[in-house]
N, C-alpha and C positions, 0 to 999 in steps of 0.2 A: 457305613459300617466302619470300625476300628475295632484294632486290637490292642490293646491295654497291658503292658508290661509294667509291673511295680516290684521295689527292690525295699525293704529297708533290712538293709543289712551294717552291724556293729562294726567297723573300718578295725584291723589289726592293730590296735593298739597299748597288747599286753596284758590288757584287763582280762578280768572272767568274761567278758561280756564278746568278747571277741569271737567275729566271723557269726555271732548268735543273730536269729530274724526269720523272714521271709521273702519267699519271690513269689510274685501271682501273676499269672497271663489271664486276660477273661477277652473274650469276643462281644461287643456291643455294637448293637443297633441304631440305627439312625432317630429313635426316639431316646435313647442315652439309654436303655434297658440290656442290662446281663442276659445274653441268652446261653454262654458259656463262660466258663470259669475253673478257675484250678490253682491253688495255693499252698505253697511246700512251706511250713516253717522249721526252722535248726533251733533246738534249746538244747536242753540236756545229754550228753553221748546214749544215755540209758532211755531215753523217751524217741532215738532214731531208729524206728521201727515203722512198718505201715500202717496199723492199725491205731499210731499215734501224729507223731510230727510226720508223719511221712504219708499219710492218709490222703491229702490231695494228689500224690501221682497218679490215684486210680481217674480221678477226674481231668488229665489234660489226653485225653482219648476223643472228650467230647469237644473240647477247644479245636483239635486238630479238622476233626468230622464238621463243624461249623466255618472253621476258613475254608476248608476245600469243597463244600457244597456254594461259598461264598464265590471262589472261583469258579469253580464250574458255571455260576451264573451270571459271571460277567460285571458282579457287584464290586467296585472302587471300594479302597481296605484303605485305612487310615491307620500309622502305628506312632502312639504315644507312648514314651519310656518318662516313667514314674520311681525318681529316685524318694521315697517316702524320708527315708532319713538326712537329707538335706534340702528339703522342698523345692528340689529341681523339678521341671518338666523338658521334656524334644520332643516335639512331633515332628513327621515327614509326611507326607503324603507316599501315599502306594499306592499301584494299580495293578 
């Protein structure tokens, strides 16, 4: 099992575009399948609402609930940080 951090967020560089994107954590299984997930993205100051850009925080409840049953069961956790907007990858191993 891993967990999946991705970033692609616009670097402060002045523009409109600036600090704009998303971050997503998702919990995967050892067949590469999603069995949790959770996705914040930042646009517009007027669309930072919950029931808009902000809609994924109702879903990292279920992220949290999946590592810690994960723990509880003794299951080895892999965390991979996924920079989307420079096509970085790190993985570590965790246990």
């Amino acid at each position: 099992m891993k967990i999946v951090e991705t970033h692609d967020i616009h670097e402060n560089d002045g523009y409109e575009d600036s600090g704009k994107g998303s971050l997503g954590i998702y919990v995967v299984n050892d067949d590469n399948e999603t069995i949790a997930g959770a996705t914040v993205r930042a646009g517009e100051p007027e669309d930072a609402v919950f029931f808009r850009d902000l809609s994924g925080a109702y879903d990292f409840i279920d992220v949290v609930k999946a590592a810690y049953q994960a723990g509880k069961d003794g299951v080895d956790i892999e965390f991979e940080f996924i920079d989307e907007s420079e096509g970085r990858r790190n993985k570590c191993e965790k246990t």
